[in-house]
N, C-alpha and C positions, 0 to 999 in steps of 0.2 A: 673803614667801618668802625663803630662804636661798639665794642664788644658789649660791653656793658647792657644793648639794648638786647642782644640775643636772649630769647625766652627758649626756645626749644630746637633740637638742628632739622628742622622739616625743611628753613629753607634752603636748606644745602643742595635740594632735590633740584634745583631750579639755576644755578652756578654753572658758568661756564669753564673753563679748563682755567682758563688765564683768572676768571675771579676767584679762583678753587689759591691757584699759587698767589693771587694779593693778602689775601684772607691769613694765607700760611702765615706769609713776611710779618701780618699784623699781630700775628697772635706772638711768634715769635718775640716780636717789640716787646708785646705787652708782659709778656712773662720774663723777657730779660730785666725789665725794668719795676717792676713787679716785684721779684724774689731777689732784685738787690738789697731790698728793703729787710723783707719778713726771711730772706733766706730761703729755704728749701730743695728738690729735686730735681736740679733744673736742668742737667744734658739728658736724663732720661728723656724728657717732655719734647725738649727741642727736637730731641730725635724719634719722635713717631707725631710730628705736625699733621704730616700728609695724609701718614696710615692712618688717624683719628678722621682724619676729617671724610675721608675716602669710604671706612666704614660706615659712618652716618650717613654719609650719601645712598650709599646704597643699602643698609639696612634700615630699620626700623625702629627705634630704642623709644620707648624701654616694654613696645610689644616683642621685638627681637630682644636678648639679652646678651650684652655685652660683660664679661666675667674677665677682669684684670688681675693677672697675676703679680703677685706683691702690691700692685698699686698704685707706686709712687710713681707711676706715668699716667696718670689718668687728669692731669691739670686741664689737658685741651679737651676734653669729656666732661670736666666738670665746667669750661666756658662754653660749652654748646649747648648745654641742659641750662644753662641760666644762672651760673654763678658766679660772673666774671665781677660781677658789683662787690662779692664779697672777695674778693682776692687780696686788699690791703689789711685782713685778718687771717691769710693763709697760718694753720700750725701754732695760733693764739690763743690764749684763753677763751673760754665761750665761743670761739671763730670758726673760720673753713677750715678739716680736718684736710692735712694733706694726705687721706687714703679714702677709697670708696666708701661711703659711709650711709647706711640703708636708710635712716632718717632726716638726710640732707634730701635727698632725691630720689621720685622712683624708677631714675634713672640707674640707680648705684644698685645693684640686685644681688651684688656679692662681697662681703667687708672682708679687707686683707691688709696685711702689713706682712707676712712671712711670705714666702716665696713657693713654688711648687705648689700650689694646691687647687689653681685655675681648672685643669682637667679631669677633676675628681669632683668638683663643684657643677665644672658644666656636663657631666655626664649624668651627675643625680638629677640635673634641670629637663635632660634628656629623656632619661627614664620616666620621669615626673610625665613632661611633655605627650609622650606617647600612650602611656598609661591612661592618661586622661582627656585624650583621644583631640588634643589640641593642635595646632602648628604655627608654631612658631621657629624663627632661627634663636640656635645659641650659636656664643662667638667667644672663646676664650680664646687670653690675646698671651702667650707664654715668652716671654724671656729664652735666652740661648743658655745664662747660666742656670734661669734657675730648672732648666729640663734637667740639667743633671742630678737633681732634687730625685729620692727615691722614690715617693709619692707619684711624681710626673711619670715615672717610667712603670709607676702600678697601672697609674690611671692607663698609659698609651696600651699598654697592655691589653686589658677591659674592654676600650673603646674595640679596639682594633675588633676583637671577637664579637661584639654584640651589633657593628656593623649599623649605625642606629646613622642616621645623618646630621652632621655637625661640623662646621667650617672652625679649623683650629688655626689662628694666626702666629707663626713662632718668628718671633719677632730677634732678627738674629743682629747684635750692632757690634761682635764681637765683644762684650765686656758687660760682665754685672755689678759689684762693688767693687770688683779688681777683676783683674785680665783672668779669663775661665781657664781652666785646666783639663786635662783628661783626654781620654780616648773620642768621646763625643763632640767636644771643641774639634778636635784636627777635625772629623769628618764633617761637621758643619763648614770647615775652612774648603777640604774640597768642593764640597757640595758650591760654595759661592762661584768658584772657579767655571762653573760646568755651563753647560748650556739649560736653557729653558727645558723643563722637563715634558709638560705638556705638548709641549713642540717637537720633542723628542718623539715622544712617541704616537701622535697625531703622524708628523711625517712616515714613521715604521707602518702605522696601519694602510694608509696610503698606500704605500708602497707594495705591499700585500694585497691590497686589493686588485693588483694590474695581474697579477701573477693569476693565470689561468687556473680554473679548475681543475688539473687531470687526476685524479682520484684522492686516494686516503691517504699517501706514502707522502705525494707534496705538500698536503695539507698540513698533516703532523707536523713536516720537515720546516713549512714556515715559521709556523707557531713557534718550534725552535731557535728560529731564526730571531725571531721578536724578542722572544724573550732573552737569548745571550746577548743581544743590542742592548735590550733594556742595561742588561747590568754591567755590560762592556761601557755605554755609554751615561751613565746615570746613578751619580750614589744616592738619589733618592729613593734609591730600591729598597734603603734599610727601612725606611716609613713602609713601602708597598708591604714588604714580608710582615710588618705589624697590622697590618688589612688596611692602610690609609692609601686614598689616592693622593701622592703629591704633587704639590705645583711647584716651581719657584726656580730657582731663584729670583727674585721680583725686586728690583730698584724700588725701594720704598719713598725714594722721595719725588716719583716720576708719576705724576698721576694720571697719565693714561695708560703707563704699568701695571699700576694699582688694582685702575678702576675694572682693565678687561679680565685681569686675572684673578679677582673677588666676585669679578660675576659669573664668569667661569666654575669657579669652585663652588659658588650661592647652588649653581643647578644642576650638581653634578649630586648623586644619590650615594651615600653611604660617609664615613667619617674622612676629610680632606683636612690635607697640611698644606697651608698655605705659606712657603718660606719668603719672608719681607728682608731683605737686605736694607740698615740702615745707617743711619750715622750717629752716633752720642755727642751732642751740643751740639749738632748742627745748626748752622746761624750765627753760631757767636765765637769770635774766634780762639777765646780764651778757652773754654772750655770743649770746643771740636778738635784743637790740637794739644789736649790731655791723654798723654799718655799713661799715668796712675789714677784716673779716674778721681781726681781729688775734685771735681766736680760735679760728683755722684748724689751724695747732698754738701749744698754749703750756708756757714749764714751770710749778712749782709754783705757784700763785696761792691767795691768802685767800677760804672760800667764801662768808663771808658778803658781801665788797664785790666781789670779783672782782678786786682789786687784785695785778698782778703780783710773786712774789717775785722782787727783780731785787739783784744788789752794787749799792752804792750808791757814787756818786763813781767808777762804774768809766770805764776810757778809752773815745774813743769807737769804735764799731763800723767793721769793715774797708769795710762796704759805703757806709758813711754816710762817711767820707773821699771813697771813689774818686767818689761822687754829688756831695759838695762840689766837690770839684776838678774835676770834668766841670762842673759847672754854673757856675764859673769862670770857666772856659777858654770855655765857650759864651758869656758878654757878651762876650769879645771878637771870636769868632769865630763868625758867624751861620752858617756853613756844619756846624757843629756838631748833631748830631741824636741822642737816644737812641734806643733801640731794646729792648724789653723782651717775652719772651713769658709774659704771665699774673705778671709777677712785679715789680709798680711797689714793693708796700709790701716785700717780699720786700730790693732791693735797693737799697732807699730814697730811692725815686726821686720820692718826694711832692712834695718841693720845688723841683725840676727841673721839674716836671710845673706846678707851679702860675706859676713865673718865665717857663715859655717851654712854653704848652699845644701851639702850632702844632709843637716839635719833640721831642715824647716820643710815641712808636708803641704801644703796647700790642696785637699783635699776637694774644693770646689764646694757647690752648694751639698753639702750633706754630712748634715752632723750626728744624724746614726752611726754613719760609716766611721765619721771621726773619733767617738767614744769606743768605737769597739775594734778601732786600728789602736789605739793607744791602748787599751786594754791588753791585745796581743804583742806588742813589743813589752809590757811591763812583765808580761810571761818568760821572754827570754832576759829580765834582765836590766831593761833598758829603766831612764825615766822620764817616760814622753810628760811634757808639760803643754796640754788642750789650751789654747786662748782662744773661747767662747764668751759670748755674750748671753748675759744673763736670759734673754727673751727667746733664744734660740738653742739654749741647751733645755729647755720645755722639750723639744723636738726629739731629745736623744735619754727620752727619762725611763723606757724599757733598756737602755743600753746599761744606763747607769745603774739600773736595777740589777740585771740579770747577769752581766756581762765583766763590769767591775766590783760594784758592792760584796754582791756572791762570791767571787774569787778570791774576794780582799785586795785587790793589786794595787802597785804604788803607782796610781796615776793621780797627777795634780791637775787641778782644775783653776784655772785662771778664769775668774767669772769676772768679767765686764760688766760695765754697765748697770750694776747693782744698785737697786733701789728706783726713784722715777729719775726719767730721761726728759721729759720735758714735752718740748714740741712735737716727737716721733708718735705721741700721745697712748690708748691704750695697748695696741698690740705689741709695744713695744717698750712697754714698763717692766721693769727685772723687780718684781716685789712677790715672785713665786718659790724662789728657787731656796729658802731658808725652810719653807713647809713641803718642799716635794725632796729634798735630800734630808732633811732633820732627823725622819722615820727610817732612812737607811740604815742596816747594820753596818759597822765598821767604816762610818764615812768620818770624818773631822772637818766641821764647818769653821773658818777665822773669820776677820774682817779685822782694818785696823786703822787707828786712830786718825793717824796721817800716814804722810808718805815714808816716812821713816823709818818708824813700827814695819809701814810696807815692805819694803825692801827686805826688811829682816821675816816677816811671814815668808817671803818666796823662797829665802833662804832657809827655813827650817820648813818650808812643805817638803822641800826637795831632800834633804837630810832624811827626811822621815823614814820607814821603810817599812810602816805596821797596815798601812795598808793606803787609802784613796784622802786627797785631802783638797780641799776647794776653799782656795784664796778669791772673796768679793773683793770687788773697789767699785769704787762709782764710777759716771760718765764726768768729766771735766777736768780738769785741776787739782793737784794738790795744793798745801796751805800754804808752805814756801818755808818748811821749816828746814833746821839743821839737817845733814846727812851724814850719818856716823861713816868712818873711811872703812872699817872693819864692821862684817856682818857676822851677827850675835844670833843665836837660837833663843827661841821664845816658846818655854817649856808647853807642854802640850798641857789646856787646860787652864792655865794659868791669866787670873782677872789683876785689875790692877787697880788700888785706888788713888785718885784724882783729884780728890777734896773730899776732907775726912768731915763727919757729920752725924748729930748724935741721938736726931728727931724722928730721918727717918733715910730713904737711899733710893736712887734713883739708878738702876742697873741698863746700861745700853751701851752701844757702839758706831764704829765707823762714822757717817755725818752726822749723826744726831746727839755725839757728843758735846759739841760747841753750845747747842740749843739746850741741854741739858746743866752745864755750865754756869751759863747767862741766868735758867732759871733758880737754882740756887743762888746765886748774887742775890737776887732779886730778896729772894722768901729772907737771907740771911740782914734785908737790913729791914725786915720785920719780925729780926727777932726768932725763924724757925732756922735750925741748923740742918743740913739736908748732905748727905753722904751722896759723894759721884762717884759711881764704881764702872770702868772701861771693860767690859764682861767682851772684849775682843774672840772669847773663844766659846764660839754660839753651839757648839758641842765637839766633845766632851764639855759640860761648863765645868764650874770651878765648884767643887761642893762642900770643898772644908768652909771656905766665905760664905755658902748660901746657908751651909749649916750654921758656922757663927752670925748671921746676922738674922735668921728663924730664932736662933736659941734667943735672942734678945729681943722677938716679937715687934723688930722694927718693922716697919710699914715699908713698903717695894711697891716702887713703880717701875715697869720695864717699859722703854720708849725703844722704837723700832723701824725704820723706813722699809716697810716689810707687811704682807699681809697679817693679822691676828691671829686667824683660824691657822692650826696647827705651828705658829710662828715660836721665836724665842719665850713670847712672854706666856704661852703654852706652856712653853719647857719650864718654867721655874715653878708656874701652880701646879704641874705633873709631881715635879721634884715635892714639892709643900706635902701636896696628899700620899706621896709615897713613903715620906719618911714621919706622916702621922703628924705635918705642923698643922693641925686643924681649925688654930686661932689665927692663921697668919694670914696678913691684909699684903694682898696681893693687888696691885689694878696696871691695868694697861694703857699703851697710845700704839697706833699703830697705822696701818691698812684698813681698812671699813672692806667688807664685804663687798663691793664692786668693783667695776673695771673703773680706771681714773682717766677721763681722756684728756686731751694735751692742753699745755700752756706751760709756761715757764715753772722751776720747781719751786720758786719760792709762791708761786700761786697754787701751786700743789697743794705745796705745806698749811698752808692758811685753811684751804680748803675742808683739807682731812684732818685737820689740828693739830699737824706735827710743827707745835710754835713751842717758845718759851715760855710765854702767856698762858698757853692750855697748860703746860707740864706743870708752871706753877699753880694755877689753880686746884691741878686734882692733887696735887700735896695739901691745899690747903684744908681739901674737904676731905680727904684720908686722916689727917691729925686729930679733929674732935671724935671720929668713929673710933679711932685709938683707943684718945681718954677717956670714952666713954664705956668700950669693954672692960677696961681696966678700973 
């Protein structure tokens, strides 16, 4: 079949079992060969073929509403709704977003890139629903890791009590971005092990019903009976005691499993857990017999080996320095602890993990928990170092508020991912976390030029002892510079200048230094001299420099991979009007007030004007407003 012609999945209704599993193999093909190209989320997808197609079979979309948690599984929903033509643009510029996206289709009813918050969406859909006296199904399709999300266990909560009807599909394949952790994993493990739950206890009623009437006493007595079965034989009882009916465990890739056990639960009244046993990469062998989920998202790869397309001899990754240097700094210092939610290979923390297993935490999905565990170890003592990704410590910003800030503790923040990511597009851009910590008391923001400078920031956060400090770095590569063998402190506060310059200065850091650079070359062979100052320490900044270079009414530009509103270049016209520089030309580049959705970063850049090009032009038109006050 020609994906490409499918307009809507009505004709799914009309499929027989064996063209249900053709259908699978085809899309399978298509998306293995597909995202060798463009890259993207590809064992998730492979591993809910069935359960996508099975749904649409039997619901109705997008009068039903299907509510995907995180997302990045929703490829075979966005080829049944009609967008298989556009899949040679998956995660590109102007292209097909690889997350549910409300303006592609109105199929897509719920936009998500974070994890945990499918049940808290389809319950507002619910209430909505009923309120306005409609009916419809909602169908939130949850992940195994991300239920351990605190959100998901608000929502199960909620649901359970308000008893509202609602088919919840948890979608269990063993693994989220890495192998899940916790008390809830094990009991999803037995739960897989158990027999059919429905069947459980459809047999128990049966069974009860033979048993004569002889009065109150056996009555009671069975009832007893049912239900010590129930829980002698069925850990699915943890959902029951939540008020859900559950089903499952359910071979997700068997679709006459599927099918009778989705319509089972479509007509059964009140909120149902639907547990789907599946597979990640199913179909493909490379990626089925992944056991580190390096599969989870990839880019292009060869399909016959599954060999990643990667540059070759490139420098090494930002996150694999700061992992080095933390895992360093740990043989000398046993009070040393990492701290990571769901994201060991993510931040590469593999070998941290294997050096010293007693001090790496993997926390699972939830990174409240993870800010306010590290919190409570820097209480006795300890100096846990959090590696979070910029886009996901959003999630943990009352922790950080209430929990660290407040106390002052020495926790270090390894932020990830800083600045835009690219393809993962908006919900997953780190261009907040400069304006949502900046306003904290007693935080210390870095970032640092290159990898180098890096290494020595993680060395002097950990040194630190006056309270919380949050080391950025981007997503990719470092620039392949030198690496000093001994690590150096980098006074707190402390700017640097880069190219001295007498017109005017251009104050910024981390990537946007090279771009800053280039644009002084530029201006300097016309003649404007322009000062590059590495303002690497985004607070505390440097004030004796900001004060020498106000006293001399040079003109400042602050360039920023980072939003504007409340960002660095906030901080320095704060600083101007506080210390009464009320002639001082201040201008900015930054973030633009929106969300930036995906494609490559240097299409980013271009986009929002974080070029060499811009930087030099707003020097050029800062200079005659100079000469002109003057």
């Amino acid at each position: 079949m020609d994906l490409t012609t499918i307009k809507d999945p009505s004709f799914l209704k009309d499929l027989s079992t064996e063209e249900l599993e053709n259908l699978a193999t085809s899309i399978r093909n298509f998306l293995i060969e597909e995202l060798s190209v463009t890259g993207g989320h590809l064992g998730a997808n492979l591993g809910v073929v069935e359960l996508t197609l099975a749904l649409h079979k039997i619901f109705d979309s997008p009068t039903d509403k299907f509510v995907w948690d995180v997302g990045h599984q929703s490829y075979i929903h966005k080829i049944l709704t009609g967008r298989a033509d556009q899949f040679s643009t998956l995660r590109q510029y102007k292209g097909l977003c690889g997350f549910p996206k409300r303006n592609e289709s109105e199929h897509d009813v719920w936009e998500t890139g974070h994890s945990s918050t499918s049940l808290s969406a389809a319950m507002g859909m619910v209430l909505a629903r009923d309120m306005q006296g409609a009916d419809y199904s909602v169908v939130p399709v949850i992940g195994d890791g991300a239920l351990t999300g605190g959100m998901a266990l608000e929502a199960l909560n909620h649901i359970g009590h308000e008893k509202k009807n609602m088919t919840v599909i948890l979608n269990d394949n063993e693994m989220s971005i890495a192998s899940n952790v916790g008390a809830l994993h094990n009991m999803l493990g037995r739960m897989r092990s158990a027999r059919k739950y429905h069947w459980v206890k459809d047999e128990m009623e049966i069974l009860l019903k033979r048993i004569p009437a002889v009065g109150g006493r056996l009555a009671t007595a069975a009832e007893r009976i049912k239900d010590s079965m129930k829980y002698f034989m069925v850990p699915g009882m943890f959902f029951e005691e939540l008020g859900f009916t559950y089903y499952g465990p359910v071979d997700g890739h068997d679709f006459n499993d599927l099918s009778e056990t989705i319509q089972y639960a479509k007509k059964t009244e009140g909120p149902v857990i639907v547990h789907v046993v599946t597979k990640k990469g199913k179909g493909y062998h490379p990626a089925e017999s992944d056991q580190k989920d390096k599969w989870h998202g990839v880019g292009p790869y060869k399909i016959e080996s599954g060999e990643k397309i990667k540059p070759t001899n490139a420098p090494p990754a930002w996150s694999e320095v700061v992992s080095e240097t933390l895992q360093k700094k740990a043989r000398e210092d046993n009070r040393i602890a990492a701290i990571t939610p769901a994201m060991i290979l993510g931040s590469k923390l593999e070998k941290f993990g294997e050096e010293f297993p007693d001090r790496l935490f993997d926390v699972g999905i939830a990174e409240q928990h993870a800010t306010t565990l590290a919190a409570g170890m820097a209480t006795q003592g300890m100096k846990p170092f959090l590696a979070i990704y910029s886009t996901f410590l959003q999630r943990a910003y009352d922790q950080l508020v209430h929990d660290v800030c407040r106390q002052n503790l020495n926790v270090t923040f390894g932020i990830d991912r800083a600045g835009l990511v690219g393809a993962d597009g908006e919900t997953h851009q780190g261009v907040f976390d400069i304006a949502f910590m900046r306003h904290l008391p007693n935080m210390t923001i870095m970032m640092p030029k290159d990898e180098n400078e890096g290494q020595h920031m993680v060395h002097t956060a950990l040194e630190y002892d006056d309270g919380p400090v949050a080391v950025r770095y981007p997503r990719g590569n470092g620039l392949g510079v030198h690496m000093d063998e001994e690590l150096q402190e980098i006074p707190i506060g402390s700017w640097e200048v880069l190219k001295s310059g007498t017109d005017a200065a251009i104050l910024t850091f981390g990537t946007t230094i090279s771009m800053a650079l280039e644009a002084s070359n530029m201006l300097e062979k016309k003649g404007i001299s322009v000062q590059v100052i590495n303002a690497r320490y985004i607070k505390p900044m440097d004030e004796a420099m900001l004060h020498d270079l106000m006293a001399q009414s040079m003109p400042l530009l602050t360039v920023e991979e980072a939003v504007l509103q409340g960002g660095f270049g906030s901080a320095v016209l704060e600083f101007a009007q506080d210390h009464q520089y009320y002639n001082q030309i201040v201008q900015r580049i930054g973030i633009p007030d929106r969300y930036i959705e995906h494609g490559s970063v240097g299409q980013l850049y271009e986009e929002v004007g974080l070029t060499k090009e811009n930087i030099a032009d707003k020097l050029e038109e800062l200079l005659p407003e100079q000469q002109q006050r003057a």
